[in-house]
TORKOL-4160 file (C-alpha; in steps of 0.2 Angstrom, whole numbers, padded with zeros to 4 digits, m for minus):
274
<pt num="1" X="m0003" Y="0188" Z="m0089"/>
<pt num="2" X="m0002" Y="0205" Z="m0101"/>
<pt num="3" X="m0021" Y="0206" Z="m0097"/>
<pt num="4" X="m0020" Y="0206" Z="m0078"/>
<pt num="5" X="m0006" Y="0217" Z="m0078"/>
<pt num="6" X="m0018" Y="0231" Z="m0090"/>
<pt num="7" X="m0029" Y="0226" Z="m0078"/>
<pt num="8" X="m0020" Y="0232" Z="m0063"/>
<pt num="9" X="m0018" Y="0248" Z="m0072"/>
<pt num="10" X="m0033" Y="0252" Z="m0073"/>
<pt num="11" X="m0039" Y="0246" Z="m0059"/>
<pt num="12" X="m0027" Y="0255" Z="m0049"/>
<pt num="13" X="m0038" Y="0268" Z="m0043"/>
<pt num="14" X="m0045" Y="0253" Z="m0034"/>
<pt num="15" X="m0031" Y="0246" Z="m0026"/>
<pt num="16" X="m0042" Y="0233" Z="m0017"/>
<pt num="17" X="m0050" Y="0227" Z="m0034"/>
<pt num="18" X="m0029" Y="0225" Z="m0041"/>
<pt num="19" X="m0026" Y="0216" Z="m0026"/>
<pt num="20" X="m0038" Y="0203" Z="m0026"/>
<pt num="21" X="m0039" Y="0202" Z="m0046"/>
<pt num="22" X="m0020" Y="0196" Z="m0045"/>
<pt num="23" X="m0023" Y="0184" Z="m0028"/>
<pt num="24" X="m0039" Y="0175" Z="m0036"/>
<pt num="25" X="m0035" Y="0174" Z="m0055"/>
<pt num="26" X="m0030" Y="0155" Z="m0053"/>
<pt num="27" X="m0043" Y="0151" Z="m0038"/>
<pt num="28" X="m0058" Y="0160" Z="m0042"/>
<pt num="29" X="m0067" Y="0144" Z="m0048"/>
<pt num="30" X="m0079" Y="0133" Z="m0034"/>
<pt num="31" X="m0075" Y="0118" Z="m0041"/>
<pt num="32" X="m0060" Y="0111" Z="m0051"/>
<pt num="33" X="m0067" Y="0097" Z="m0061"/>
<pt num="34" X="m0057" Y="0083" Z="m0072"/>
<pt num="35" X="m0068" Y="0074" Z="m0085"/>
<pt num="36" X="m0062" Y="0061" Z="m0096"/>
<pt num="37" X="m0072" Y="0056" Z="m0110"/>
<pt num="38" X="m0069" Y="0039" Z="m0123"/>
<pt num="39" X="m0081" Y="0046" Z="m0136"/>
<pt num="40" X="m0079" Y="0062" Z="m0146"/>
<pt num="41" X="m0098" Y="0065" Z="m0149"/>
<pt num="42" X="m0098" Y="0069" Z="m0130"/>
<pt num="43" X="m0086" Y="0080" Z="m0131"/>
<pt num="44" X="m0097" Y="0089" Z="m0145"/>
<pt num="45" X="m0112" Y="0087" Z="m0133"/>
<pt num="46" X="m0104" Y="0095" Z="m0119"/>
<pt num="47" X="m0096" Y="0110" Z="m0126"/>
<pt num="48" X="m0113" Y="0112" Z="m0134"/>
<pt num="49" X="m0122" Y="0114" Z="m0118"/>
<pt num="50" X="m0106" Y="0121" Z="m0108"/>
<pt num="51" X="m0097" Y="0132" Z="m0122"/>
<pt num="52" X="m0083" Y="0130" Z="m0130"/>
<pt num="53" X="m0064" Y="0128" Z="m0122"/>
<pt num="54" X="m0054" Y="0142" Z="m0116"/>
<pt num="55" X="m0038" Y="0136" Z="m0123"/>
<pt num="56" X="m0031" Y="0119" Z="m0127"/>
<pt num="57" X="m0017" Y="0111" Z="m0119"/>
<pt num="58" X="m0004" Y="0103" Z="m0127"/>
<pt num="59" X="0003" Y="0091" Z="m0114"/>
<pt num="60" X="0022" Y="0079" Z="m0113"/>
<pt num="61" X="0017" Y="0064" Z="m0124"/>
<pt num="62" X="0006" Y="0071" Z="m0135"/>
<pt num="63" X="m0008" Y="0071" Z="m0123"/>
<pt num="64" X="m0020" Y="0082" Z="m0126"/>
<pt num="65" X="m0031" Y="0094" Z="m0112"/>
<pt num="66" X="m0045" Y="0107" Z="m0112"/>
<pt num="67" X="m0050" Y="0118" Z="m0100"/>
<pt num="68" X="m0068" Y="0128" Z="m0100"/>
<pt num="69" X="m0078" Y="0139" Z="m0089"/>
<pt num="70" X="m0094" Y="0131" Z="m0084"/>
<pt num="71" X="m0104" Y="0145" Z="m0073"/>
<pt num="72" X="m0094" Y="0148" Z="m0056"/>
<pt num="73" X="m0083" Y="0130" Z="m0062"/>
<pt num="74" X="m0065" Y="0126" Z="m0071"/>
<pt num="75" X="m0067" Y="0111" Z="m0080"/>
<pt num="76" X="m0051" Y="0101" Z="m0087"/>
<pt num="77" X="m0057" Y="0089" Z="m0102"/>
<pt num="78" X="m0048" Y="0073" Z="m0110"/>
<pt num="79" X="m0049" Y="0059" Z="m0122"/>
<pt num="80" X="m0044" Y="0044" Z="m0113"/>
<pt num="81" X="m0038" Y="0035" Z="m0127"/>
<pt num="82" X="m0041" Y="0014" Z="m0127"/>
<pt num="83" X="m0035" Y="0002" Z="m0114"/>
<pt num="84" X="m0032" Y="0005" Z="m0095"/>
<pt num="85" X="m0013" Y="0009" Z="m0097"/>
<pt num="86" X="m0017" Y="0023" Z="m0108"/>
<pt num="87" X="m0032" Y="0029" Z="m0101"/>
<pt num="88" X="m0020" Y="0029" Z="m0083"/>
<pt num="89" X="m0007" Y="0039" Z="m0093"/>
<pt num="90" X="m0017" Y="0053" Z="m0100"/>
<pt num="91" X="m0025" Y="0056" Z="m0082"/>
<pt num="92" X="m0010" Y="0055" Z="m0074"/>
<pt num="93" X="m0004" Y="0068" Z="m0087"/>
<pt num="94" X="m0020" Y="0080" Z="m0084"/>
<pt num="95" X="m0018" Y="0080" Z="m0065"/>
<pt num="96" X="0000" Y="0082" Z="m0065"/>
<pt num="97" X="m0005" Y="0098" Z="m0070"/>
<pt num="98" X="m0022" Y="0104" Z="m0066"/>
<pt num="99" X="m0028" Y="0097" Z="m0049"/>
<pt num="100" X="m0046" Y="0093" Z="m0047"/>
<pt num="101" X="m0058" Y="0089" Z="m0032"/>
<pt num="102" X="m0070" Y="0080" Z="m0044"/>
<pt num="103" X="m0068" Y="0068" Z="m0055"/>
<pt num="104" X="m0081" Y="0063" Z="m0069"/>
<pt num="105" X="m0081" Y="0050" Z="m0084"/>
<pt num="106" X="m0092" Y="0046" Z="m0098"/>
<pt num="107" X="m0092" Y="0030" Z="m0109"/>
<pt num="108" X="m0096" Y="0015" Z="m0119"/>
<pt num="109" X="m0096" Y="m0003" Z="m0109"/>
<pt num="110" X="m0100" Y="m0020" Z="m0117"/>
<pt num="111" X="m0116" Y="m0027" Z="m0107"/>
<pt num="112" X="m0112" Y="m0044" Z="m0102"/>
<pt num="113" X="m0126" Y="m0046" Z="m0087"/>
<pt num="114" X="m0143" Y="m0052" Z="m0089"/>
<pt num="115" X="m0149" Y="m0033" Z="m0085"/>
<pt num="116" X="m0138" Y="m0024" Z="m0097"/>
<pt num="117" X="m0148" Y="m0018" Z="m0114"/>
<pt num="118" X="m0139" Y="m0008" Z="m0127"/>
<pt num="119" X="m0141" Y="0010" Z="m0124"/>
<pt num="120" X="m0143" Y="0007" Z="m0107"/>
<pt num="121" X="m0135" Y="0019" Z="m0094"/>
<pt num="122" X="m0125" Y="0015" Z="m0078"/>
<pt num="123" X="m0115" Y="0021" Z="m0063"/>
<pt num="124" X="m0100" Y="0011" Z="m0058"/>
<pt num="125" X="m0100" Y="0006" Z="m0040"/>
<pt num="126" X="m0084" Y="m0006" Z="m0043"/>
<pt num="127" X="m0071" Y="m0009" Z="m0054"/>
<pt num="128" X="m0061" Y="m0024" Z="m0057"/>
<pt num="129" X="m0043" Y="m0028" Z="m0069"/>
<pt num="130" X="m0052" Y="m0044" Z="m0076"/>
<pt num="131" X="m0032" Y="m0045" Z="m0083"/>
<pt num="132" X="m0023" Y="m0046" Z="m0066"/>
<pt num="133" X="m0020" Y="m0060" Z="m0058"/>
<pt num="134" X="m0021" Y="m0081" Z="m0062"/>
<pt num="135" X="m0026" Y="m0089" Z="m0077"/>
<pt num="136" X="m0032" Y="m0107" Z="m0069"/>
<pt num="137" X="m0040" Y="m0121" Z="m0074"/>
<pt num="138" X="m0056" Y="m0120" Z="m0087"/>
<pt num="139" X="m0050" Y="m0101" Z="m0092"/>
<pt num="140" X="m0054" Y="m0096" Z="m0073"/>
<pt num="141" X="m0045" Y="m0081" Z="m0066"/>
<pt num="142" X="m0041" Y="m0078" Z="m0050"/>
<pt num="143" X="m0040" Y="m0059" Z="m0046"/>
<pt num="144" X="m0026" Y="m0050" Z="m0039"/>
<pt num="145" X="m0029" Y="m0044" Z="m0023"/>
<pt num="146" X="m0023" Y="m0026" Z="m0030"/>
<pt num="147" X="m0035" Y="m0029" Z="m0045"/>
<pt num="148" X="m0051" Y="m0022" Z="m0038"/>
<pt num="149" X="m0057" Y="m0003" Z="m0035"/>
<pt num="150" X="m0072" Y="0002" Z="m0025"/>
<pt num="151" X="m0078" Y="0021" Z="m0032"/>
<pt num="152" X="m0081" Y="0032" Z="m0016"/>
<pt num="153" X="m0100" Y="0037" Z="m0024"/>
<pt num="154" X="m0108" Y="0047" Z="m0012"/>
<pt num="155" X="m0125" Y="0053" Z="m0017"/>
<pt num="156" X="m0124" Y="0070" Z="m0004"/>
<pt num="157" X="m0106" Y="0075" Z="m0015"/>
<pt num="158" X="m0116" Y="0077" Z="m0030"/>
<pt num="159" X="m0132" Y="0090" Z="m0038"/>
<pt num="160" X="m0149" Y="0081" Z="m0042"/>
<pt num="161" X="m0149" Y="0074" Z="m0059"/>
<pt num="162" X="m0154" Y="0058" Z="m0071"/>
<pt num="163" X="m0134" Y="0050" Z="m0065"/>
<pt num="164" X="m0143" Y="0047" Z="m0047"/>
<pt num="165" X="m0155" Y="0034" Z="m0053"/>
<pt num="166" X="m0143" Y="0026" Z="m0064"/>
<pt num="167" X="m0141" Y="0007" Z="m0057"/>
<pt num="168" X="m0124" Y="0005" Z="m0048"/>
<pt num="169" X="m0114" Y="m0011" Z="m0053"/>
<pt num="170" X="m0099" Y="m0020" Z="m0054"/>
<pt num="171" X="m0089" Y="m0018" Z="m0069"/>
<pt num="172" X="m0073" Y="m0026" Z="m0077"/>
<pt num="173" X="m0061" Y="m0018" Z="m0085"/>
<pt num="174" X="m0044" Y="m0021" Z="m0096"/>
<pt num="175" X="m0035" Y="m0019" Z="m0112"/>
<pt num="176" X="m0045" Y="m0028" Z="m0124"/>
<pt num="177" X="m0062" Y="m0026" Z="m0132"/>
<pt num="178" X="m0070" Y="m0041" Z="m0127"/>
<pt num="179" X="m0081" Y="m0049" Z="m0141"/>
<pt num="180" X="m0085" Y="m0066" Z="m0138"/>
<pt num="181" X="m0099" Y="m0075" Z="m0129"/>
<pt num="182" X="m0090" Y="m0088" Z="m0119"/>
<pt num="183" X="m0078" Y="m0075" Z="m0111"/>
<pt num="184" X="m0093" Y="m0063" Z="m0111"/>
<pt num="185" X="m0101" Y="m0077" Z="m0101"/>
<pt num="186" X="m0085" Y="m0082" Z="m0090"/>
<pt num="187" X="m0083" Y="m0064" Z="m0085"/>
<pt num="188" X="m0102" Y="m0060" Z="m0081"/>
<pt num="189" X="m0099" Y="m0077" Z="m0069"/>
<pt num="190" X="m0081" Y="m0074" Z="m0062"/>
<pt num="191" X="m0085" Y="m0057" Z="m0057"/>
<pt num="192" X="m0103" Y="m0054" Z="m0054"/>
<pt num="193" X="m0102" Y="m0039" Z="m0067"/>
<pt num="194" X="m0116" Y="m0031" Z="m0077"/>
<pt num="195" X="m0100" Y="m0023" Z="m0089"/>
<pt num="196" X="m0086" Y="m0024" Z="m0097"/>
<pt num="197" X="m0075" Y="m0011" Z="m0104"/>
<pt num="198" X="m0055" Y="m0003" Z="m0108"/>
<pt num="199" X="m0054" Y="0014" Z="m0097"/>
<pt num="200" X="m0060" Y="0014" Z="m0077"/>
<pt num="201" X="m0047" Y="0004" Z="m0071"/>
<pt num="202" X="m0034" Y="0015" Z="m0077"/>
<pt num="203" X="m0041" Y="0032" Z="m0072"/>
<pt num="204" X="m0046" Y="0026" Z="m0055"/>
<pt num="205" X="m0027" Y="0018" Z="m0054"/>
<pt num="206" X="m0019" Y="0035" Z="m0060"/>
<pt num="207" X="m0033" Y="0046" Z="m0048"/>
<pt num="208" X="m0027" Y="0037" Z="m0034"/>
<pt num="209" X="m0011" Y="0041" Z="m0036"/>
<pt num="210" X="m0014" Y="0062" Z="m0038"/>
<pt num="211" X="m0030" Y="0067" Z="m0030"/>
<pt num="212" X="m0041" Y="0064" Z="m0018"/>
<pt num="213" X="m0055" Y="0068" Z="m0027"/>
<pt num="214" X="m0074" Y="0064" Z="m0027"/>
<pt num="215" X="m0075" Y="0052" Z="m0041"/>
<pt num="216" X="m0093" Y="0048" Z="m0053"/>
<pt num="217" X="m0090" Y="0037" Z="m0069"/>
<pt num="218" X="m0106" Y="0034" Z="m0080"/>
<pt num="219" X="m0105" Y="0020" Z="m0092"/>
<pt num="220" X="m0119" Y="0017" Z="m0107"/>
<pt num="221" X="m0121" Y="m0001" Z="m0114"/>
<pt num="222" X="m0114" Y="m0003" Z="m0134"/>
<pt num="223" X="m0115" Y="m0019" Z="m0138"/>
<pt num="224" X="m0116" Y="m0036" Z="m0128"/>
<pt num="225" X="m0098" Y="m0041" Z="m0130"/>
<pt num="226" X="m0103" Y="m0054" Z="m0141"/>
<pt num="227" X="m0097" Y="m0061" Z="m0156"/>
<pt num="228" X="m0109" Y="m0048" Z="m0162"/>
<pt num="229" X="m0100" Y="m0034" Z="m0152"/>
<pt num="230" X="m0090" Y="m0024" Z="m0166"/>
<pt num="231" X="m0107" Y="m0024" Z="m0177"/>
<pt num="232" X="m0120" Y="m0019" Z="m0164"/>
<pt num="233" X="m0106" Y="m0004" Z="m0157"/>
<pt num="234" X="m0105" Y="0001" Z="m0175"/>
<pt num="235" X="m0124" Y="0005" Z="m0175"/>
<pt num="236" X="m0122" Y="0012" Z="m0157"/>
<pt num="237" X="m0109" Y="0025" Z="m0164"/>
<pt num="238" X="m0120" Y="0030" Z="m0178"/>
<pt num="239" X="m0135" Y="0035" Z="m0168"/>
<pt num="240" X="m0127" Y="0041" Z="m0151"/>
<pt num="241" X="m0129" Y="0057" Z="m0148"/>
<pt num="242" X="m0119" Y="0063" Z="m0134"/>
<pt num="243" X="m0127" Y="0060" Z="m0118"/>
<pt num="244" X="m0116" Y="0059" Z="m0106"/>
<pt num="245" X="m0108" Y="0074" Z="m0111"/>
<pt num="246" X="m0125" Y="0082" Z="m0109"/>
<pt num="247" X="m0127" Y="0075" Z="m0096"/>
<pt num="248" X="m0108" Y="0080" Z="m0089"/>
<pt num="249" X="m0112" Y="0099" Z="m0094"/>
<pt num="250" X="m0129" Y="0099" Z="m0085"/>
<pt num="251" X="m0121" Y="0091" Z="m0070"/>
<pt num="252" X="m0106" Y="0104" Z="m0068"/>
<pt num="253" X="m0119" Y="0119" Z="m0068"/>
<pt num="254" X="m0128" Y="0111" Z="m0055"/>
<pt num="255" X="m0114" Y="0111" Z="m0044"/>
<pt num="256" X="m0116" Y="0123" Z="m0027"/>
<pt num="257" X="m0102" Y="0137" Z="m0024"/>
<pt num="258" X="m0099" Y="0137" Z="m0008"/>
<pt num="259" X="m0103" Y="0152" Z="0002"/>
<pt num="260" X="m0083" Y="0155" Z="0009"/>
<pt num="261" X="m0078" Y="0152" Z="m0010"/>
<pt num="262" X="m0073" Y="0168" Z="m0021"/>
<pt num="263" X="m0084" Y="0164" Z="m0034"/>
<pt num="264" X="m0100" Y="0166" Z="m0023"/>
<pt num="265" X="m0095" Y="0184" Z="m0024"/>
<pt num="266" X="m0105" Y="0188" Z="m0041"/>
<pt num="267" X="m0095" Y="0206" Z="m0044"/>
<pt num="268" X="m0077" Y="0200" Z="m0037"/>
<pt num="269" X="m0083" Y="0184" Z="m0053"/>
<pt num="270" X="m0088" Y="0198" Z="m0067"/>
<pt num="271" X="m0074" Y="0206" Z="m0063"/>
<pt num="272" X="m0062" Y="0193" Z="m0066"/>
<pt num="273" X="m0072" Y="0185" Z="m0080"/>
<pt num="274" X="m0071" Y="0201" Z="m0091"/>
């Protein structure tokens, strides 16, 4: 606040300048973007390509936030933690607070369809609580009918890139990291799923509740959810990159500013910027 009130002062021979400085400090940004990552390296990855965060934000709970200026965008980032109840909390937290029209989240998954090879990237068309519901017969589960999620994906909302000729699937999703074949097998059957994993079903639950925003979750194959699954994500960690948060950064800058939006005004934007 001390800097747009210096601000005012020196702009004051400019009263227009002070007026508007004041008015679009906190909406001077196109797009308000929430991303939600599981892996640090694409935290690394994205601040590499996007800068580093303006501040930290040390939310109730102990949740962590942090906020960057990615060209004409504000972009909120989080670590969603493991499991879908943590992964709704921390959103739930973020959004509390910093309200978003887009939402975006990177991530590991277990491949568990035929078509799933490690290293292998994916967008998630549907998402299912595997957890919720009946436990029937032969280890069958019969889903709630509040258990499944469809992801509002529409091409048009979002900038050319790699993410749009990533596969769509299904993918399930719950609180334990799934490392075995037989339920690696029973959940690729029960659900016509390509993937398994700990966070989408929690963030979309806790988006649901706070937002209406456009939502694209981007998934990339760690292991096969095997008896094998702990060993091959090892190895997956070690040589992983950061991708999606590449990915993420590149994304964001390739998003339009709308023509009406303050930010499409490059002075009134190196003005508040400085």
């Amino acid at each position: 606040m001390k800097r747009y009130i210096s601000r005012f002062i020196c702009y004051q021979n400019r009263p227009w300048v002070s007026l508007l400085l004041i008015f679009f400090t906190n909406c001077a940004y196109a797009g308000n973007v929430g991303y939600f990552f599981a892996l640090d390296e694409d935290k690394v990855a994205f601040e590499a390509a996007a800068g580093a965060p303006i501040r930290a934000m040390n939310l109730v709970g102990g949740t962590v936030a942090f906020e960057y200026r990615v060209g004409a965008h504000r972009v909120v980032a989080a670590k969603m933690g493991s499991g879908c109840v943590n992964t709704a909390v921390t959103v739930a937290r973020v959004l509390a607070l910093n309200p978003v029209d887009r939402i975006i989240s990177t991530g590991p998954a277990g491949g568990i369809g035929d078509e799933a090879g490690i290293g292998s990237w994916w967008r998630i068309g549907e998402v299912a609580a595997w957890q919720q519901g009946r436990a029937g017969e032969g280890g069958r589960v019969f889903p709630s009918e509040s258990a499944l999620r469809t992801v509002a994906w529409m091409p048009d909302d979002w900038p050319e890139g790699t993410w749009k000729q990533m596969p769509a699937t299904k993918l399930v999703s719950g609180e334990v990291f799934v490392a075995s074949g037989e339920k690696r097998g029973e959940l690729a059957r029960g659900f016509g799923a390509e993937l398994v994993e700990m966070n989408a079903f929690g963030l979309l639950a806790a988006a649901e509740e706070g937002t209406p925003a456009k939502v694209l979750i981007l998934r990339v194959v760690s292991d096969k959810a095997d008896e094998k699954a702990s060993e091959d994500f090892a190895a997956f960690l070690k040589s992983y990159d950061g991708t999606g948060g590449k990915m993420v950064a590149e994304l964001v800058k390739a998003m339009p500013v709308g023509k009406d939006e303050p930010a499409a005004h490059d002075a009134l934007r190196e003005l508040i910027n400085e």
